[in-house]
DRENKESE-523587 format. One record per atom (N, C-alpha, C): x negated, y negated, z; residue in three letters; atom name. Coordinates in nm, 4 decimals. Layout:
N
+----------+----------+----------+------+------+
!       xx !       yy !       zz ! rest ! atom !
+----------+----------+----------+------+------+
!        X !        Y !        Z !  ALA !   CA !
...
+----------+----------+----------+------+------+
This chain:
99
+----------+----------+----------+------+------+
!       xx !       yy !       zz ! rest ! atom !
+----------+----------+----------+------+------+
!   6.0370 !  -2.8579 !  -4.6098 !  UNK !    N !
!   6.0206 !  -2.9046 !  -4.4736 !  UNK !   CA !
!   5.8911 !  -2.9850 !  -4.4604 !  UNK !    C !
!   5.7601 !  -2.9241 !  -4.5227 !  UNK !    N !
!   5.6569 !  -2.9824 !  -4.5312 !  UNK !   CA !
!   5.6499 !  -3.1309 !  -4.5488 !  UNK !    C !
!   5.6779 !  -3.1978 !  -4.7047 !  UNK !    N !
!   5.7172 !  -3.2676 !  -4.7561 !  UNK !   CA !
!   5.8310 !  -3.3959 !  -4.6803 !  UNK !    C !
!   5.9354 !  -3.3334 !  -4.5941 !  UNK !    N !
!   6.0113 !  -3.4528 !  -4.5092 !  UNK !   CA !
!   5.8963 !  -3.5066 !  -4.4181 !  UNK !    C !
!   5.8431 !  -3.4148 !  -4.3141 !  UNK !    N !
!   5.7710 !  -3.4186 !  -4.2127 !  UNK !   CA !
!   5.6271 !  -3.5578 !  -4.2566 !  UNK !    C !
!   5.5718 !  -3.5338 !  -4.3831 !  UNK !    N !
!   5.5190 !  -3.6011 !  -4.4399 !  UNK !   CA !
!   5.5683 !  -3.7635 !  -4.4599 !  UNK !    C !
!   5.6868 !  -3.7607 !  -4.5229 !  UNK !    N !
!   5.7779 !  -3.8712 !  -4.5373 !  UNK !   CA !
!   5.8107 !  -3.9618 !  -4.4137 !  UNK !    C !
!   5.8534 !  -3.8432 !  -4.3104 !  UNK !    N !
!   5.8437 !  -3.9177 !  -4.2052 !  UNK !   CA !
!   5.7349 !  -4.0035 !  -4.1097 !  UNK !    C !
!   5.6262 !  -3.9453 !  -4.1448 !  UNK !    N !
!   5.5063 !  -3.9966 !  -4.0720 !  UNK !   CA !
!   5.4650 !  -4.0610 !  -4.1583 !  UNK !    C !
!   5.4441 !  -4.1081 !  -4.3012 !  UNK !    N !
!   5.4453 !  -4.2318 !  -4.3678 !  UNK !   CA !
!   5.5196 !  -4.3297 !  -4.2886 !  UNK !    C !
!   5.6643 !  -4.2741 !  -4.3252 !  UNK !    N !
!   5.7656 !  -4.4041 !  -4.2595 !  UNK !   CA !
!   5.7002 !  -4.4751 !  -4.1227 !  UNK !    C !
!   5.7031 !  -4.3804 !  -4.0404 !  UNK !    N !
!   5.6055 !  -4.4097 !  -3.8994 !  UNK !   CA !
!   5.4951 !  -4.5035 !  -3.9477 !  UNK !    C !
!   5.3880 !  -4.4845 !  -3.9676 !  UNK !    N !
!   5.2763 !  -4.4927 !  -3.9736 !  UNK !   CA !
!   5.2978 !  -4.6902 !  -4.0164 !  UNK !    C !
!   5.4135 !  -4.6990 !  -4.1968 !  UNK !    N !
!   5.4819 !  -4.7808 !  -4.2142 !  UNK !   CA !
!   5.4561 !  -4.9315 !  -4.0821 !  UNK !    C !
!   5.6021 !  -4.8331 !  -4.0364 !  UNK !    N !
!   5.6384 !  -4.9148 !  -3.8674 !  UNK !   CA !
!   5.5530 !  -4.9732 !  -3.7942 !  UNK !    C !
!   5.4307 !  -4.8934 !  -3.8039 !  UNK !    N !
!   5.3812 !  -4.9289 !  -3.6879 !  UNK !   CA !
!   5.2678 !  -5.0699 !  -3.7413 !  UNK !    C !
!   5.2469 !  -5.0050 !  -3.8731 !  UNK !    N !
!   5.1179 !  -5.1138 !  -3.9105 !  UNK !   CA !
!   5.2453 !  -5.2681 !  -3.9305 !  UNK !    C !
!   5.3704 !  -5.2575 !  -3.9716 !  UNK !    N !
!   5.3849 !  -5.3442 !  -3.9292 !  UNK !   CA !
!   5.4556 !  -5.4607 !  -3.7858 !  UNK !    C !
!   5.4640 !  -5.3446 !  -3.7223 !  UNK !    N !
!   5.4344 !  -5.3917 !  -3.5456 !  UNK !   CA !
!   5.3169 !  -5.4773 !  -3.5433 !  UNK !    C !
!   5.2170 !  -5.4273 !  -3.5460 !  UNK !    N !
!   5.0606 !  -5.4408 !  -3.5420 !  UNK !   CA !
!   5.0496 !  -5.5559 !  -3.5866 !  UNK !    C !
!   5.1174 !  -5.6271 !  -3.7060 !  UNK !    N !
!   5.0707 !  -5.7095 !  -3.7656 !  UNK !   CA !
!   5.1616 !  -5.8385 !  -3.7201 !  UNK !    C !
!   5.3014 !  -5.7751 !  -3.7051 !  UNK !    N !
!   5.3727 !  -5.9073 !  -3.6012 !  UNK !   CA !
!   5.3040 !  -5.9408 !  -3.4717 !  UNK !    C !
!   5.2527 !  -5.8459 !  -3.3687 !  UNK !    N !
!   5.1737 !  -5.8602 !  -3.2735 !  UNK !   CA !
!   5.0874 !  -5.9381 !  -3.3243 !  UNK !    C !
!   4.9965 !  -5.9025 !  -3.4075 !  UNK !    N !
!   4.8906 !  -6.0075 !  -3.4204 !  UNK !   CA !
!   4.8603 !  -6.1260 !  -3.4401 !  UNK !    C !
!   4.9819 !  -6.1763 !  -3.4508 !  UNK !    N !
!   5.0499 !  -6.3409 !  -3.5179 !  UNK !   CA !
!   5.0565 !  -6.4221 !  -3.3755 !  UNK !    C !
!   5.0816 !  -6.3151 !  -3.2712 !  UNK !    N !
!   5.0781 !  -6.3754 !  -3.1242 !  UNK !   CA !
!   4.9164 !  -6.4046 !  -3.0799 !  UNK !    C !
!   4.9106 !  -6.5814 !  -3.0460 !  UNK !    N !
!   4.8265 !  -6.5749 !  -2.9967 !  UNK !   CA !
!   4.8269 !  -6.6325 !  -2.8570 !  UNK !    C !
!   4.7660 !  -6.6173 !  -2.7965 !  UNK !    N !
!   4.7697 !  -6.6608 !  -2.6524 !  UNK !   CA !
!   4.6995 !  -6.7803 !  -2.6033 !  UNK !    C !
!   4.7277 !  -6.8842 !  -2.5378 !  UNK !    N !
!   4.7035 !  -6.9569 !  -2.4742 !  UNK !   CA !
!   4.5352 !  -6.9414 !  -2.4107 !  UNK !    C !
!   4.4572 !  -7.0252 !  -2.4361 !  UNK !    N !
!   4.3265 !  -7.0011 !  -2.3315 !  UNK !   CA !
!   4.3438 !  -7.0367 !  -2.2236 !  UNK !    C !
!   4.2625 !  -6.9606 !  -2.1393 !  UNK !    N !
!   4.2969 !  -6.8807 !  -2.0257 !  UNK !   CA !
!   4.2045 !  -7.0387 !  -1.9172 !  UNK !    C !
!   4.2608 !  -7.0553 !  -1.8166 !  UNK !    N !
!   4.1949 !  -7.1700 !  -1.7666 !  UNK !   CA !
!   4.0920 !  -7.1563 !  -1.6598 !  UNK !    C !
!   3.9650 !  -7.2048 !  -1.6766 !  UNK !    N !
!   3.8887 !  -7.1579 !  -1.5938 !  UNK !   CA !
!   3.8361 !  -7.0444 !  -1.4722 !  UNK !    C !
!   3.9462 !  -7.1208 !  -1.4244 !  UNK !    N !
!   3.9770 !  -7.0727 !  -1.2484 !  UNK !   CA !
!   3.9706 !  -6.9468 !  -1.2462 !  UNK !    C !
!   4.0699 !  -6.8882 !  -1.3456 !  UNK !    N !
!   4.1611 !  -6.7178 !  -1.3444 !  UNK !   CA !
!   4.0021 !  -6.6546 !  -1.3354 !  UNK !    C !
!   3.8770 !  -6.6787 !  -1.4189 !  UNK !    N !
!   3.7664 !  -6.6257 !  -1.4328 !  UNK !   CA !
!   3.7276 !  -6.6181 !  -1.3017 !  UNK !    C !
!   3.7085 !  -6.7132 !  -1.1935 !  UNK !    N !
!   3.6494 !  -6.7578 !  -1.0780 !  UNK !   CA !
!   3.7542 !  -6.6449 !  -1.0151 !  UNK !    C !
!   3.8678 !  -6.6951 !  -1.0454 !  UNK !    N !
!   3.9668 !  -6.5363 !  -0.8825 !  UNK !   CA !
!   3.9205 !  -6.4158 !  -0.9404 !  UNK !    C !
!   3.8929 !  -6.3583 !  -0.9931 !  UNK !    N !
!   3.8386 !  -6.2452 !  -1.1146 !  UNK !   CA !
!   3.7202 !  -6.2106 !  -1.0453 !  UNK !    C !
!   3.6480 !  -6.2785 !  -0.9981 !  UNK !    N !
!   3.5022 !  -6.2466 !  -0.9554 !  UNK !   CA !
!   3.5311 !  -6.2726 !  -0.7807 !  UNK !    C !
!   3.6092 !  -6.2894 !  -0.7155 !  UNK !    N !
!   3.6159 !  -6.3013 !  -0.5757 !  UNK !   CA !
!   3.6172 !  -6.2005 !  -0.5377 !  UNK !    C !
!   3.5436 !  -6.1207 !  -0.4385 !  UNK !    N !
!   3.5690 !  -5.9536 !  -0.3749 !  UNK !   CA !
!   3.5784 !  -5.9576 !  -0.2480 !  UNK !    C !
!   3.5903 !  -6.0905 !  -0.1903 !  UNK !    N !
!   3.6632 !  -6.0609 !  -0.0485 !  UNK !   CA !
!   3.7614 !  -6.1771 !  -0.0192 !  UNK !    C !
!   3.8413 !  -6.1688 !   0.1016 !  UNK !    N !
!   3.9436 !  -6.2578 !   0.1282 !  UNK !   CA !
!   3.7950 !  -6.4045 !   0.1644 !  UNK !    C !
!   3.6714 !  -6.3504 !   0.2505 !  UNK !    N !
!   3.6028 !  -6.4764 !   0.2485 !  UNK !   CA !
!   3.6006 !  -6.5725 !   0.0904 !  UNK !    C !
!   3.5758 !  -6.5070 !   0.0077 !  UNK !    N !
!   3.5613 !  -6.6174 !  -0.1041 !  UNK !   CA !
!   3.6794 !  -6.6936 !  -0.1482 !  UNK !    C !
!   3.7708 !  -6.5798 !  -0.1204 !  UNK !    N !
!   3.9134 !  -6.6612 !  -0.1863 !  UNK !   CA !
!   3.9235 !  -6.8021 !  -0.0731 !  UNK !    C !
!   3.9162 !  -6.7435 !   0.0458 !  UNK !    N !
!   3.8812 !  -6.9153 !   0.1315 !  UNK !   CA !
!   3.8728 !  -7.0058 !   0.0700 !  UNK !    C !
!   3.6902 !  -6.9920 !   0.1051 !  UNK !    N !
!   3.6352 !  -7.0378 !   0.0383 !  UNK !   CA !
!   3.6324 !  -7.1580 !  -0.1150 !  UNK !    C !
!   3.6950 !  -7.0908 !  -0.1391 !  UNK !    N !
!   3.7541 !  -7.1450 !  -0.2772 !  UNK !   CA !
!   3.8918 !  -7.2499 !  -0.2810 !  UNK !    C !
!   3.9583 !  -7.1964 !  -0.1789 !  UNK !    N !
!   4.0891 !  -7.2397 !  -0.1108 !  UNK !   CA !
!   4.0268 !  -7.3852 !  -0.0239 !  UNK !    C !
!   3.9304 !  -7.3734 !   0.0244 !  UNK !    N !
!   3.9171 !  -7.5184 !   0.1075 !  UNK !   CA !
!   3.9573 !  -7.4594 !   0.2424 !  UNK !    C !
!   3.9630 !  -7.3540 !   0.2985 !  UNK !    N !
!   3.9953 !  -7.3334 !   0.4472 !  UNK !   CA !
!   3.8898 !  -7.3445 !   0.5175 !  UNK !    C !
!   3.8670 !  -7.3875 !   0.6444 !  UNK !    N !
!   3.7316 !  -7.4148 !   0.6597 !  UNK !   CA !
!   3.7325 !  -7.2963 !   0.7085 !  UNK !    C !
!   3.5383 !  -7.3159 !   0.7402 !  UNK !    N !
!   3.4795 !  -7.1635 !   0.7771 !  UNK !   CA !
!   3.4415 !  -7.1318 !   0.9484 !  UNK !    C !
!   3.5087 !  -7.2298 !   0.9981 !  UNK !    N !
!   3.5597 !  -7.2411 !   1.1543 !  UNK !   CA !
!   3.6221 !  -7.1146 !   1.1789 !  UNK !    C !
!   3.6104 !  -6.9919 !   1.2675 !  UNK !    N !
!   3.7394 !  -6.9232 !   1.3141 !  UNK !   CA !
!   3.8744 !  -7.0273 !   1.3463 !  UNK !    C !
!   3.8633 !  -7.0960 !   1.3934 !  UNK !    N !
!   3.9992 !  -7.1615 !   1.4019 !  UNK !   CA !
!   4.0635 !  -7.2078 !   1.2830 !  UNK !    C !
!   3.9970 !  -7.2494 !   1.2379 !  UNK !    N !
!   4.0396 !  -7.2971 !   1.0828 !  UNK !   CA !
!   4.1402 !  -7.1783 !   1.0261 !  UNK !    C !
!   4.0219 !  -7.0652 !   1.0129 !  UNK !    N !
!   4.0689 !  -6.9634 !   0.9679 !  UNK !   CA !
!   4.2358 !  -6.8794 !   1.0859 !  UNK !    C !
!   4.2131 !  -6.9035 !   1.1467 !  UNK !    N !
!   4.2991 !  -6.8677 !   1.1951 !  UNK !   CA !
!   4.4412 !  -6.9080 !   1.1963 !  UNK !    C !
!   4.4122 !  -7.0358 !   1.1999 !  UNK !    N !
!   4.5291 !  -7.1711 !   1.1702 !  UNK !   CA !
!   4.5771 !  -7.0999 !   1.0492 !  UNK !    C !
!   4.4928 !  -7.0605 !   0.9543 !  UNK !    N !
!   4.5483 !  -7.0446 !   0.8267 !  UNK !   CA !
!   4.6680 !  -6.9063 !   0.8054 !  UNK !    C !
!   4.6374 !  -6.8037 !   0.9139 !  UNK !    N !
!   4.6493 !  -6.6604 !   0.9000 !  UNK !   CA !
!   4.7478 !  -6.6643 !   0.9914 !  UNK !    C !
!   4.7731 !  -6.7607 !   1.1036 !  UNK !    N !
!   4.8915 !  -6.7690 !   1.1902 !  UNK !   CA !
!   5.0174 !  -6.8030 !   1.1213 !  UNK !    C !
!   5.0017 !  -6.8347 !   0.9868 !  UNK !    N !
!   5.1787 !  -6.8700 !   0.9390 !  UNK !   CA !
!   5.2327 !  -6.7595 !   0.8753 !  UNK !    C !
!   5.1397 !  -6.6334 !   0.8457 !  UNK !    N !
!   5.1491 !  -6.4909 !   0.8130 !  UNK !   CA !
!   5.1746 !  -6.4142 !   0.9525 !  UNK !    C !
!   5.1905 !  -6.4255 !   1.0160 !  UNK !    N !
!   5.1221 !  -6.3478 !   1.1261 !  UNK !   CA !
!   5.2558 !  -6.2320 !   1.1602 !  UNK !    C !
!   5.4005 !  -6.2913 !   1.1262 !  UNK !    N !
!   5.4732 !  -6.2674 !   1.1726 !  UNK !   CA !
!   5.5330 !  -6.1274 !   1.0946 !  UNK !    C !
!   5.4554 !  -6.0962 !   0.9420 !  UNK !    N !
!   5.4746 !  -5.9975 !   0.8694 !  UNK !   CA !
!   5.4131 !  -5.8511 !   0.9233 !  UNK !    C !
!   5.4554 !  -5.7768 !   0.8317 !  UNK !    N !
!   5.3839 !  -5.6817 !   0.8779 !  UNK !   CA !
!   5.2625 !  -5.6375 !   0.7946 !  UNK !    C !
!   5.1359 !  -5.5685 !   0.8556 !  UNK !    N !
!   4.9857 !  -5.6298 !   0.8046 !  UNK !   CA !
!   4.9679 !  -5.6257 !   0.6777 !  UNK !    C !
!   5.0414 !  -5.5303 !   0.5957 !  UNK !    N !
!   4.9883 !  -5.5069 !   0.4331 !  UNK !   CA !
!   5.0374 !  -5.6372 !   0.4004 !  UNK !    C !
!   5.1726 !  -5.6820 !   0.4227 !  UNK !    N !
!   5.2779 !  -5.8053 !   0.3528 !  UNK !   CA !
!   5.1614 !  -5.9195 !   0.4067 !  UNK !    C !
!   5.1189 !  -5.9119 !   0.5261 !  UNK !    N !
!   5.0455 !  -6.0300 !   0.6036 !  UNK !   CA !
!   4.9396 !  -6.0589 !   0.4579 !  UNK !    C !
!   4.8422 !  -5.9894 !   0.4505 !  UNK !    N !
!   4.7313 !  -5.9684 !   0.3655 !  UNK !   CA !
!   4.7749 !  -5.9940 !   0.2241 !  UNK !    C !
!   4.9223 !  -5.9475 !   0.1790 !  UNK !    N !
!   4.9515 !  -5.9975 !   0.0420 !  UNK !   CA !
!   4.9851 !  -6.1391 !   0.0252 !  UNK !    C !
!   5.0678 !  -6.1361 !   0.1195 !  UNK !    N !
!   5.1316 !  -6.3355 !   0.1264 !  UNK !   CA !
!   5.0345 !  -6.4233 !   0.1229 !  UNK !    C !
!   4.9470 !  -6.3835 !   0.2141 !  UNK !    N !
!   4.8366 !  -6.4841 !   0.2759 !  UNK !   CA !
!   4.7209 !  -6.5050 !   0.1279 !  UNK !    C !
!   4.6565 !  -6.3822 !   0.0578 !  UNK !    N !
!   4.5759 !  -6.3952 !  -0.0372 !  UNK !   CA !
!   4.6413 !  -6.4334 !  -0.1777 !  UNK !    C !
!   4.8032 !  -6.4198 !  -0.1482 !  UNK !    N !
!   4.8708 !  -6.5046 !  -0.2664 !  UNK !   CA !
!   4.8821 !  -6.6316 !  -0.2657 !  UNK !    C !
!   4.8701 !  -6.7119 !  -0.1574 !  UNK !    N !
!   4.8907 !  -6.8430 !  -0.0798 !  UNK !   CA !
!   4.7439 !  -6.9071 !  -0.1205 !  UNK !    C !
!   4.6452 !  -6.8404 !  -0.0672 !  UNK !    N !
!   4.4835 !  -6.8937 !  -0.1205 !  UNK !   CA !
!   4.5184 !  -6.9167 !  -0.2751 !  UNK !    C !
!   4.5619 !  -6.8110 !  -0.3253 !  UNK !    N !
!   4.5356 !  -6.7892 !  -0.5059 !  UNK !   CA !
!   4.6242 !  -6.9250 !  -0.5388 !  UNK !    C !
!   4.7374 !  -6.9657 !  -0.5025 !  UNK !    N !
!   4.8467 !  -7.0945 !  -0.4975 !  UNK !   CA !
!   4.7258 !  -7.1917 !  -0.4918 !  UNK !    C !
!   4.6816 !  -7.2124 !  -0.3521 !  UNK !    N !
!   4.6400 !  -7.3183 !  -0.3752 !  UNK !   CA !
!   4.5045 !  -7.3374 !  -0.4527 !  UNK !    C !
!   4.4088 !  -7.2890 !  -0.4778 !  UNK !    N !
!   4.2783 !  -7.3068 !  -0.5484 !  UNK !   CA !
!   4.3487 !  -7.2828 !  -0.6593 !  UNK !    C !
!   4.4354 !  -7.2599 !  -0.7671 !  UNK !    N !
!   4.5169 !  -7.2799 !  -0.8645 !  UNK !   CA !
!   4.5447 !  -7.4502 !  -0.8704 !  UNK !    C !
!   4.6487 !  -7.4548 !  -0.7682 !  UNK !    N !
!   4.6746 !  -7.5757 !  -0.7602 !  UNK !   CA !
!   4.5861 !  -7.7473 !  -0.7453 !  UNK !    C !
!   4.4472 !  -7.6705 !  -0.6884 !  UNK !    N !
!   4.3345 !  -7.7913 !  -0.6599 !  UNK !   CA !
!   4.2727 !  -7.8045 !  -0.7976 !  UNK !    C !
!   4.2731 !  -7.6789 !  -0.8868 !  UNK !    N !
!   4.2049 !  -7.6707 !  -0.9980 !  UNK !   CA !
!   4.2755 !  -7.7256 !  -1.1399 !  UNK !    C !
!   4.4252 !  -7.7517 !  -1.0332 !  UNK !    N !
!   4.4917 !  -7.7920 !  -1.1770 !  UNK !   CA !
!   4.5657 !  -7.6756 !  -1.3186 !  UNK !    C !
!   4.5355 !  -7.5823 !  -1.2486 !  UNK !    N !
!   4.5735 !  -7.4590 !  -1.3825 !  UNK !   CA !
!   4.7128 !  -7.4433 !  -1.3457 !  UNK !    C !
!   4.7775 !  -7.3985 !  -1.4740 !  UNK !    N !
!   4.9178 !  -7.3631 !  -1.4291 !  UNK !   CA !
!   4.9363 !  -7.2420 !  -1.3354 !  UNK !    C !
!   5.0606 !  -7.2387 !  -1.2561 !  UNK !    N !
!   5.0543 !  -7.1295 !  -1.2041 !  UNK !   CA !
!   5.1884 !  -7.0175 !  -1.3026 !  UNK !    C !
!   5.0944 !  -6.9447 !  -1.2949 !  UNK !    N !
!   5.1586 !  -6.7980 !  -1.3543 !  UNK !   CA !
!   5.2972 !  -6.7817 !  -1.2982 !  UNK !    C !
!   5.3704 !  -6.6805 !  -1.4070 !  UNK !    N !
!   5.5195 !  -6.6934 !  -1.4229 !  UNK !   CA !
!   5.5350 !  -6.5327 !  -1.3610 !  UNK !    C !
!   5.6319 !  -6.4778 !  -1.3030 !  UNK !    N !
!   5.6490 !  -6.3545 !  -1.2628 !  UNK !   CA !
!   5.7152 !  -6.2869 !  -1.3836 !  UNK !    C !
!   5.6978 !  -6.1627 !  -1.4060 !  UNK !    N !
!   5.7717 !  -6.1171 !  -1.5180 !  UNK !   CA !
!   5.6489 !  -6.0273 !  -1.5974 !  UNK !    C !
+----------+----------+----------+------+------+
């Protein structure tokens, strides 16, 4: 029994180093500026900001009135996904794939 148990966790062990090593053949794309810049934003002001909304309450408001009609969590997700769209889009980076 000893001896299979052994065999088997070779075999394993096997598998996995060569998982590990197909994984590692993947390399990834560099990452484009921007993603660093949304990375460091800690409030909806910067994502603005960054977005080009002006820093007018009206401005801002203009911006938050085409959300308005959700309900507040969805409001707050749509709306800071919409900033992330466009300062993506001014910056030129691709935009990310869902999945």
């Amino acid at each position: 029994m000893r001896s299979r148990m052994r065999l088997r966790d070779r075999i394993r062990l096997r598998e996995l180093r060569r998982q590990e090593a197909r994984l590692s053949k993947i390399v990834r794309p560099p990452e484009h500026p921007i993603e660093h810049e949304l990375r460091l934003t800690r409030s909806i002001g910067d994502l603005e900001r960054l977005a080009g909304v002006g820093a007018s309450r009206d401005d801002r408001a203009a911006f938050w009135m085409a959300f308005s009609a959700l309900p507040a969590r969805e409001t707050l997700d749509a709306g800071c996904e919409e900033l992330r769209r466009r300062i993506r889009l001014a910056a030129g980076a691709p935009m990310p794939t869902a999945g």
